[in-house]
N, C-alpha and C positions, 0 to 999 in steps of 0.2 A: 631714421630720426631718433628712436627709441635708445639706438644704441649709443649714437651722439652723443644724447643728452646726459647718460650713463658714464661714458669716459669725456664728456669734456670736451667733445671736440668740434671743430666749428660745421654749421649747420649750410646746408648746402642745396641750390634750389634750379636746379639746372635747368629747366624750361618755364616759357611765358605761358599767360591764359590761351593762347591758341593752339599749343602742344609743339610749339621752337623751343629749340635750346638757345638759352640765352650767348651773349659774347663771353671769354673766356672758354670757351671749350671747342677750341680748334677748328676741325674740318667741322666738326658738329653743327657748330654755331651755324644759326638760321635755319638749318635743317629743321623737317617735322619729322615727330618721333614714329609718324611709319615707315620715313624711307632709312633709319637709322639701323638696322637691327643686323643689317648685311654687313652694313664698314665697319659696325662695334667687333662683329665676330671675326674678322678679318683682321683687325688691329689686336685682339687679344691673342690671335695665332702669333703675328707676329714679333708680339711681344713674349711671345712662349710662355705666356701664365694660365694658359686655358691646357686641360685633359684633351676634351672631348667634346665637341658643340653635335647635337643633335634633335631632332623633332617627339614631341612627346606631347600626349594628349593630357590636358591637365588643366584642370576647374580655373575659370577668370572672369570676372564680372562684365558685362557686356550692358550697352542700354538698353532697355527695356523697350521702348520703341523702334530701333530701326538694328539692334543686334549688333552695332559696330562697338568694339573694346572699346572701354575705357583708360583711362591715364591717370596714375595717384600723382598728384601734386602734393607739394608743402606750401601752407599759404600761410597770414595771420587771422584768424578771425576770434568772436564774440565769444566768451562763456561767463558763464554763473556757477560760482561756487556752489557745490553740492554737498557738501563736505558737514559743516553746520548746522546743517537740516537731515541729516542722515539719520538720527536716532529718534527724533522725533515723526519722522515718516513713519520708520518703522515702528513705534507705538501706535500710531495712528489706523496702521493698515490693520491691529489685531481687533480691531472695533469693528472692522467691513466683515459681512456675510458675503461670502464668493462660492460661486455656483457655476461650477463645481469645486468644492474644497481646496483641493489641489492649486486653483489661482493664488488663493492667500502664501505658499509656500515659494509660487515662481515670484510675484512680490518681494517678497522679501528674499530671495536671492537676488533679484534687482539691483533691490534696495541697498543689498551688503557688497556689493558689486560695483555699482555705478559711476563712474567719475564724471567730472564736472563738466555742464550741459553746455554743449555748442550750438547758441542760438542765432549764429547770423548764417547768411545762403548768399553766395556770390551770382546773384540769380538779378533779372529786371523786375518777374512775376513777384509779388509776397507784399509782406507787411512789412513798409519801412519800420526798419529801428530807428526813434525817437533819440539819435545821439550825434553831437552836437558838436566835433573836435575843434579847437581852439589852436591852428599851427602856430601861434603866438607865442602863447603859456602854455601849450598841453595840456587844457584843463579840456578834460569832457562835460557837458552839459547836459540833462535829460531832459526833456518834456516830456510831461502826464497827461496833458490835456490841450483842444486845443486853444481855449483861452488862455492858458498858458505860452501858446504858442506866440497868441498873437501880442500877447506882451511883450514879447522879448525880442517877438520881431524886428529885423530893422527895415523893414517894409512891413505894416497891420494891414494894411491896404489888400495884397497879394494873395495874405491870408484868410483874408473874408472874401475872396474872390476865387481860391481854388473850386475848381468843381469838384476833387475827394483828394484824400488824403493819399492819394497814390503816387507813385513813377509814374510820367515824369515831372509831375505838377509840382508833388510836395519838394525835389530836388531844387527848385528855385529860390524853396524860402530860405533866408539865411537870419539868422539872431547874432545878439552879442551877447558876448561871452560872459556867463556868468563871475566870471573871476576878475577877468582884466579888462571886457567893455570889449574887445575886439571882434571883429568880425568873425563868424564861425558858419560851417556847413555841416548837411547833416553828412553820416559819413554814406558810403553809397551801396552798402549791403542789407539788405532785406533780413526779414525774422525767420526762423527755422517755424514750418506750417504747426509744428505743435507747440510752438509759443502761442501761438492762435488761438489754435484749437482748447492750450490749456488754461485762457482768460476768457472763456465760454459763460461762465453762473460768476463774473467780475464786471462782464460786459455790458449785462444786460437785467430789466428789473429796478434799474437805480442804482445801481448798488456806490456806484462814486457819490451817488445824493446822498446816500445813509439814507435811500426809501425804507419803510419799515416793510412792504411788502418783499422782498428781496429775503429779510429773514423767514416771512413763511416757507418758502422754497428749498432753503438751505440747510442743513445740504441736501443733495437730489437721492432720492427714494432710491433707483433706480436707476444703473447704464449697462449697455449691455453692447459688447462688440466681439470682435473674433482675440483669442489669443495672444495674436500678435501684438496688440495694441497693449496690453500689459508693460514694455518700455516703448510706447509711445501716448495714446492718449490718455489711456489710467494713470498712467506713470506724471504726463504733463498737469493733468486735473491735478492730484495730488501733491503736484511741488507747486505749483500755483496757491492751492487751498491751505498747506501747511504755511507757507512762507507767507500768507497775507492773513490767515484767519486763526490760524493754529487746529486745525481741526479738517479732518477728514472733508474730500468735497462729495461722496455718497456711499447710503448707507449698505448697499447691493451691488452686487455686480456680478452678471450674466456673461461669460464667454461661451465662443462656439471656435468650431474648426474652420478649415475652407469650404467654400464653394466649390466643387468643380463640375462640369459636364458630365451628362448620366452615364459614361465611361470612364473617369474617373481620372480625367486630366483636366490641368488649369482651364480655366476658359478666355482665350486672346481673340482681340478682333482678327490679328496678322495670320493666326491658326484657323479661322474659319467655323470656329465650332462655338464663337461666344453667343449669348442670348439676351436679345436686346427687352426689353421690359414693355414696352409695348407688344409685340410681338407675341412674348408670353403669355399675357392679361386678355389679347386677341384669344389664342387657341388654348390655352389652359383655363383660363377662371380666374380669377382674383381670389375667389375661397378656393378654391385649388390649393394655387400657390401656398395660400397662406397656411394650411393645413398640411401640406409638403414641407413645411420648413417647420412649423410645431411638431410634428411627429417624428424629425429626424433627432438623432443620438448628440446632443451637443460635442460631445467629447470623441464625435468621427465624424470628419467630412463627408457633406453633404454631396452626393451627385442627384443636381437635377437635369432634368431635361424632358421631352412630352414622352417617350417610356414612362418614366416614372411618375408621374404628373396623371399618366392616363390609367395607373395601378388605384392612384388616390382616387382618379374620377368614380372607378368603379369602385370601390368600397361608398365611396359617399352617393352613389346613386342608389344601393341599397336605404339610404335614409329617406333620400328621395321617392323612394318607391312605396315605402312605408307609406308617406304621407299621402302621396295619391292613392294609396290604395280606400285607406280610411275617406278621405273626401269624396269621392265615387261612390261607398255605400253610404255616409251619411250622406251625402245629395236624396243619394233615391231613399229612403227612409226618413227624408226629411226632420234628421237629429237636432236637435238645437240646447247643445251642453248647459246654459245656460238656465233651462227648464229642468234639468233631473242632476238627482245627487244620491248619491247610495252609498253608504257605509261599506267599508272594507269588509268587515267581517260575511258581510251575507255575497259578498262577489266569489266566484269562483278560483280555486287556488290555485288554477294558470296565471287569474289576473293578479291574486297577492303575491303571485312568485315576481312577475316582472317588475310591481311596486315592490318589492322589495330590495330588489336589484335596482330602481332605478335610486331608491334612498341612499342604497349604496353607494353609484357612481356616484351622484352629488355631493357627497360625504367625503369623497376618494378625489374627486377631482376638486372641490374647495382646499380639499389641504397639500394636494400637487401644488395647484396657483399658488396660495400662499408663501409655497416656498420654488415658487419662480420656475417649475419643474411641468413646462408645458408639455416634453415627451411621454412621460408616463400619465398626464392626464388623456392626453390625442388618442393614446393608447387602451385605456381604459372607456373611451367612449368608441375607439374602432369595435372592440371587444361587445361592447352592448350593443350597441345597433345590429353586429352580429348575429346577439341573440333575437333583437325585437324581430328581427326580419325571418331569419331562418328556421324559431324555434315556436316565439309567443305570438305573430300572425300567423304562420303556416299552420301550426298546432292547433290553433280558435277559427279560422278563414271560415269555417261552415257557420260558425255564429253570427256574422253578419250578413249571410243572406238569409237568414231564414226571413221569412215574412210576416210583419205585424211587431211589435215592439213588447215581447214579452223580457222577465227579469234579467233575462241569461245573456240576451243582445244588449238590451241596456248597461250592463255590466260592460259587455264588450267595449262597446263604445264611449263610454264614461271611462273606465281606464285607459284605451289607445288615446283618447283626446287627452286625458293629464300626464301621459308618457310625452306625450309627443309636442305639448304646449313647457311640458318642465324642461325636458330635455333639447327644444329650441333655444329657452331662454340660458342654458350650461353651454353650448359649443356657439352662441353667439357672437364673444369674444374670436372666438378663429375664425370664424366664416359669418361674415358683420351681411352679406348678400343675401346667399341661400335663407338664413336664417328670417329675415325682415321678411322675405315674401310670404314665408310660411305663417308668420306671427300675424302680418298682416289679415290676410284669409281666416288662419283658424280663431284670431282673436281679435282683433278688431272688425273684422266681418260680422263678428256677432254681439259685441260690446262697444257701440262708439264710445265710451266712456273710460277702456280700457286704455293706458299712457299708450301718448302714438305712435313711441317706435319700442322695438324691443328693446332697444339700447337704453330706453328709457325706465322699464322693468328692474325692483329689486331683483338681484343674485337670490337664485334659488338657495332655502334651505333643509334640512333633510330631516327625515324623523327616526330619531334612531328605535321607535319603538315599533316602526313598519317592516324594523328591518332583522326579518325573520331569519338568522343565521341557518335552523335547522334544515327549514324548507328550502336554503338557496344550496345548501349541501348534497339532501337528498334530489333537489332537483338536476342538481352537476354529475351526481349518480347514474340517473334515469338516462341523461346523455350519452354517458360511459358507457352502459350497459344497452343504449339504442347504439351506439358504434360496432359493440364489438357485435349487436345481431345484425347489422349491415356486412360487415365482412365473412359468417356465419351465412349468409344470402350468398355472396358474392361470391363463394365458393362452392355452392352449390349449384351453381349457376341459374337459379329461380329467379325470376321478378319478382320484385314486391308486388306488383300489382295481384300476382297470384296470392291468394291466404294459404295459410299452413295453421293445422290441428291445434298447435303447442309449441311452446318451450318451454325451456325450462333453466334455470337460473341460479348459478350457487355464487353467496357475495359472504364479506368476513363476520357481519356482527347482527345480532338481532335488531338493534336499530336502524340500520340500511336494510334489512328485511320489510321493518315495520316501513322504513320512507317509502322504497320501492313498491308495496303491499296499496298507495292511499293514492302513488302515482302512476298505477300501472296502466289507467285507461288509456293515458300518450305512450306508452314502451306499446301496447299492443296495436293501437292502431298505426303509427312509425312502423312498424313493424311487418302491419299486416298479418297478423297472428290471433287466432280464436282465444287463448287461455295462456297463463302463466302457472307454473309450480315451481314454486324452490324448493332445490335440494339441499344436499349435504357434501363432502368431499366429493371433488369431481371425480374421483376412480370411478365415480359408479357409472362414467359416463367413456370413460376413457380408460385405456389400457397405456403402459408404459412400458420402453424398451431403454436400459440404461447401457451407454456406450461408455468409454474412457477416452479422453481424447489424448492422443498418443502425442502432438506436438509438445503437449505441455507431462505428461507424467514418462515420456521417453528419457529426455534429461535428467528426470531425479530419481527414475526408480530402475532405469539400465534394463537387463534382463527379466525382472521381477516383472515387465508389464503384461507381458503374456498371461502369467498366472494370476494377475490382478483382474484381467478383462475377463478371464474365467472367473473367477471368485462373482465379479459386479454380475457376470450374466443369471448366474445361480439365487442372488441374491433377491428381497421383496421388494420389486420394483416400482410398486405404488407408494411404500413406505420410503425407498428410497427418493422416490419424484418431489414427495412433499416436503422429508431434509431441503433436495435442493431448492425447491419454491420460498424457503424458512432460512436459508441462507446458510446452512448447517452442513457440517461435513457428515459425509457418507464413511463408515467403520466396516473393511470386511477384512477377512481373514486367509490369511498367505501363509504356507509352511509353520502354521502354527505362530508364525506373529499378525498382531492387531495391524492394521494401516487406514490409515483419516485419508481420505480423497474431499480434497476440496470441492464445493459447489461450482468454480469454472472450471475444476479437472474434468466432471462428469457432463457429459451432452444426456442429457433426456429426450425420447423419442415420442410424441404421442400416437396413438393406434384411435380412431372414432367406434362408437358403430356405427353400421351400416345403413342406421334407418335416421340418422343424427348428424347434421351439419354444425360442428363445435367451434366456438374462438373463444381464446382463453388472454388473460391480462393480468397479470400482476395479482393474481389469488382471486383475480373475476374469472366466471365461465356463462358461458351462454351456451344453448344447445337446440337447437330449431329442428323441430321432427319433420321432415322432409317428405314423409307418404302425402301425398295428394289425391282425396277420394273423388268419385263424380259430381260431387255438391260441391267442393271445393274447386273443382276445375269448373265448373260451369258459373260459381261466384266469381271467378277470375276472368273468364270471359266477359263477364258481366262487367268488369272495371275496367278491359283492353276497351271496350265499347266505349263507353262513359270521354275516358283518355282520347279517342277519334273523335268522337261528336263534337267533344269541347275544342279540338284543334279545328275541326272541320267549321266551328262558330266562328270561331276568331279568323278565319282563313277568308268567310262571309262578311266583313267586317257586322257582326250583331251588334247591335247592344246588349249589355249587361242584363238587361230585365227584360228581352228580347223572350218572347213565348215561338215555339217553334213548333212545326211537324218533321219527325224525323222516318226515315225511311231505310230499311234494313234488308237489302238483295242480297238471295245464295244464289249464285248459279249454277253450283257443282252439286253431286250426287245427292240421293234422301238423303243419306248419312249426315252429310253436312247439316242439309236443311233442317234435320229431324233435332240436332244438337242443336243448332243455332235456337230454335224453335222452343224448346226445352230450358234452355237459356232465359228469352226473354219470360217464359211461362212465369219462372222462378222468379226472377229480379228485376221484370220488367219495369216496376213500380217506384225501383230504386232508383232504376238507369233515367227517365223520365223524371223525375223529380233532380236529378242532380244536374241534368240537362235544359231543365225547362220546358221538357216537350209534352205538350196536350197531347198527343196522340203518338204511337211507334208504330210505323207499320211494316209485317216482314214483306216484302213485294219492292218493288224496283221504283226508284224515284221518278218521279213527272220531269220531263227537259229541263223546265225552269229551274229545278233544283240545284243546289250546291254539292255534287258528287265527288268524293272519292273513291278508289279501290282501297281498302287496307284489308288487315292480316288479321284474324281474330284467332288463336292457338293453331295456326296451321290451316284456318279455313277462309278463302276471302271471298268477302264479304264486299258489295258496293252500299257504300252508307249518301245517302241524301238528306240536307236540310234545308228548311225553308219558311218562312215568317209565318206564325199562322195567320190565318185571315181571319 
């Protein structure tokens, strides 16, 4: 057609709506164009203008429901010039904030792009076009409205009797001609769906009234859809909103990628792998979902499916766990937030570290929102609750049982309630469910005065004066340096459960001395470590062995590397290790010339001692002295105990504030017995107190007991527990 139109030559339309070729083309005519493809190739043989006719796999549009090809036709249909409106779009679009960036750019290649819009669809489905042809005079008619309709009507009757303005109702009504009076029909093609879609904020609101309400709306804050929609219904919005109002139709715009399956293919009903939305809301969650679709990358395709759905459940039941864990000790302590308030300053600096961190998120995730940017907010709250769960309950969890309501549980619990009532009313917006139950219980349970929903709650605001930079630094330290003594453990192969003498600790600056110096009672007890001492250069803790790594200095220095790997072995290998820790080339000396060895040429080997389990990080060291005396092995005992009773509680279903008698059988050698015995002498006091148990006894449990065998360093042990009476 393209080329046609280019030279001139007449336009040519060989098959009907049904896919015949129309009369004039021979054998063809009445044919459908699938049984045609055999007699064409046959007639071009024998017409001798074909090479070569053969089979090739090659890209062609098929329908999307049932897969069978399609057929290009030439038809006549609807457009509106776009032509006139082109420059003015493109002003308009530099007004819109687009998230991500990059939309404003595909926009406006659109926009410098686009030819003029074909609004009609040779379809029955759709929105009649309001056009009115005149075979008379050729004059086309519009209608706007349908009291315009029925004006013009040549039956008003008909038209106050449609039941909507659809096919095939509205196909009956006919008018006269605006020009010559003569009878007219409408013509019998439907509107392309994003004429529709793009008289959306035209349609509705008044806006034909001139309601004044209509302007507060206009234009929309806010639309947000996938990519594609950029030349369709951003694109339709905008040629609608310029051409009728001169002015942008919203001020934002939110794209996203595809959907696909948690495999990372489209998702079709005909494929079997689509996911139907009830279905979903059934086994996932409603804040599932919603929380799966906030936290993904706008700018990659999303794969959902219950895999990934059930990754989000378990992150978000850390929150949920949080919260029951606090409502279980405030029950039995009988808290009531309501009744106490404490100043930040006199709480303890676990609790000002996570108030600091929660000011933060607040802070962090107001100005995410703000700017439409729900991934890195979703993100920044997966990250906290992280910490509330794994770092600032675990780390405090002895403070809420202690018994009677002295400053330190108060503290406790006055902080977990303002974390945990602030931070409901921040991920509200994504998870509109979870959230209400919990606000319900921790806040109107104890305020009926409190707004009834949380949705009903100001947006949380943040104090930027809570928000202790230093502490949230040194506290991110303390992390660092409890990781690298976890793998420091793990290498030595010790339980934590066992205590060890010391470590010892070398970091870069006096002021991560002094943080690490004020938060060391969580490294040590994390740890399970009696004492901390920092040192200085780790050599003092380690030995080094500098190698060359021959992949890389083979190629540039040929023969010379032999002499080079002599020269590094000779060389100060602890001075050397720190160059490469310092990113600095290593200088040694070859036949009397100087040579710089790069920091990746040289592999550094470390050597420990022997009596020292090291892990080292980026100019951190840790270094856990490993001797184990008999007060130390017998305090570990102590805590392998403790670890069995409290599974063997829970194994009972106890209660929490459950008092028990527990029961501690050797049945092997004195030896055993003599240690086990020696044990509780020592910590019995501990074990029983962390347990709840009134009484230990070493002697074998009564039947009715709750028995197990386990392992206490090699000696087993039947433990029994049992309600006291």
């Amino acid at each position: 057609y393209e080329l046609s139109q280019e030279h001139g030559l007449h336009v040519i339309v060989p098959i009907d709506g049904d896919g015949n070729y129309v009369d004039g083309f021979g054998s063809l005519s009445g044919r459908n164009i699938t049984e045609t493809n055999e007699p064409i190739f046959a007639n071009l043989e024998e017409a001798g203008i074909v090479y070569r006719i053969e089979d090739y796999t090659h890209r062609y549009p098929g329908c999307w429901r049932c897969g069978e090809e399609v057929a290009f036709r030439l038809v006549d249909e609807w457009f509106i010039s776009a032509e006139e409106i082109r420059s003015q779009m493109l002003a308009e679009n530099q007004t819109v904030d687009w998230v991500p960036e990059y939309g404003r750019k595909r926009m406006d290649d659109w926009l410098n792009n686009m030819g003029d819009w074909c609004i009609s669809r040779k379809r029955f489905w759709g929105l009649p076009l309001p056009f009115y042809h005149c075979e008379s005079c050729d004059h086309v008619t519009i209608v706007g409205t349908v009291a315009e309709l029925e004006e013009r009507a040549t039956d008003a009757a008909k038209v106050r009797a449609l039941p909507e303005l659809h096919r095939p109702w509205i196909d009956e009504i006919t008018i006269n001609c605006a020009d010559c009076g003569a009878e007219a029909s409408r013509i019998p093609e439907v509107g392309d769906c994003w004429l529709d879609a793009g008289i959306v904020p035209f349609s509705t609101l008044g806006y034909l009234e001139g309601s004044a309400e209509w302007g507060k709306w206009y234009p929309a804050d806010w639309v947000s859809e996938m990519r594609e929609q950029i030349r369709l219904w951003f694109y339709a919005l905008a040629f609608m909103s310029v051409t009728l109002e001169d002015v942008r139709p919203y001020r934002n715009v939110l794209i996203y990628e595809k959907v696909n399956d948690e495999h990372g293919k489209p998702m079709h009903k005909s494929h079997g792998n689509a996911i139907w939305f009830d279905d979903a809301v059934e086994q996932m969650g409603a804040d599932v979902m919603r929380w799966l679709y906030c936290e993904s990358n706008t700018q990659q395709n999303l794969n959902f499916g219950y895999g990934v759905a059930a990754d989000v459940k378990r992150r978000l039941l850390l929150f949920w766990n949080v919260y029951n864990f606090f409502v279980t000790y405030a029950r039995l302590e009988d808290f009531d937030p309501t009744q106490v308030s404490m100043p930040l300053e006199v709480r303890s600096i676990l609790d000002r570290w996570i108030i600091a961190l929660l000011h933060k998120l607040v802070r962090d995730v107001t100005s995410d929102l703000e700017e439409f940017d729900a991934y890195s907010a979703s993100r920044r709250v997966n990250s906290f609750i992280e910490q509330l769960s794994t770092w600032y309950v675990r780390r405090g969890r002895r403070r809420y049982w202690k018994s009677g309501q002295d400053r330190d549980t108060l503290s406790a619990y006055v902080t977990l309630y303002e974390v945990l009532t602030t931070l409901t009313r921040t991920i509200a917006p994504v998870m509109p469910f979870l959230t209400e139950e919990v606000y319900q219980n921790l806040v109107r349970g104890v305020d009926a005065g409190a707004p009834e929903s949380v949705h009903h709650t100001e947006w949380p605001r943040y104090n930027a004066s809570l928000i202790d930079e230093d502490l949230l630094a040194h506290m991110e330290l303390t992390q660092r340096i409890v990781s690298l003594g976890r793998a420091a453990r793990s290498t030595s192969k010790i339980k934590v459960r066992q205590p060890l003498p010391e470590m010892l600790v070398h970091v870069k600056t006096a002021d991560e001395q002094a943080g690490l110096d004020r938060l060391q009672e969580h490294i040590l007890s994390e740890l399970n470590v009696k004492s901390i001492r920092f040192v200085g250069p780790e050599e003092e803790l380690v030995t080094y062995e500098l190698k060359p790594r021959f992949k890389l200095l083979g190629p540039k220095y040929g023969r010379q590397v032999k002499a080079i790997a002599a020269a590094l072995s000779k060389s100060d290998a602890q001075a050397g290790a720190r160059l490469v820790a310092q990113g600095e080339p290593i200088s040694v000396s070859v036949d009397g010339q100087e040579i710089e060895l790069l920091p990746e040429e040289v592999d550094v080997q470390a050597r420990e001692r022997a009596d020292y389990s090291v892990a080292t990080e980026e100019g951190y060291l840790v270094a856990l002295h490993t001797e184990v005396t008999p007060e130390l092995e017998r305090e570990g005992m102590a805590r392998e105990l403790i670890h069995h009773v409290q599974n063997l509680r829970r194994a009972a279903n106890f209660d929490l504030s459950d008092r028990i008698v527990t029961y501690v059988g050797v049945t092997d050698g004195e030896a055993d017995q003599a240690s086990v015995a020696a044990m509780l002498c020592a910590h019995g006091d501990a074990v029983a107190q962390e347990t709840l148990s009134i009484r230990l006894e070493p002697s074998a449990a009564p039947d009715q007991a709750h028995q197990e065998d386990v392992d206490l360093n090699g000696i087993t042990v039947t433990l029994g527990v049992e309600r006291a009476s």
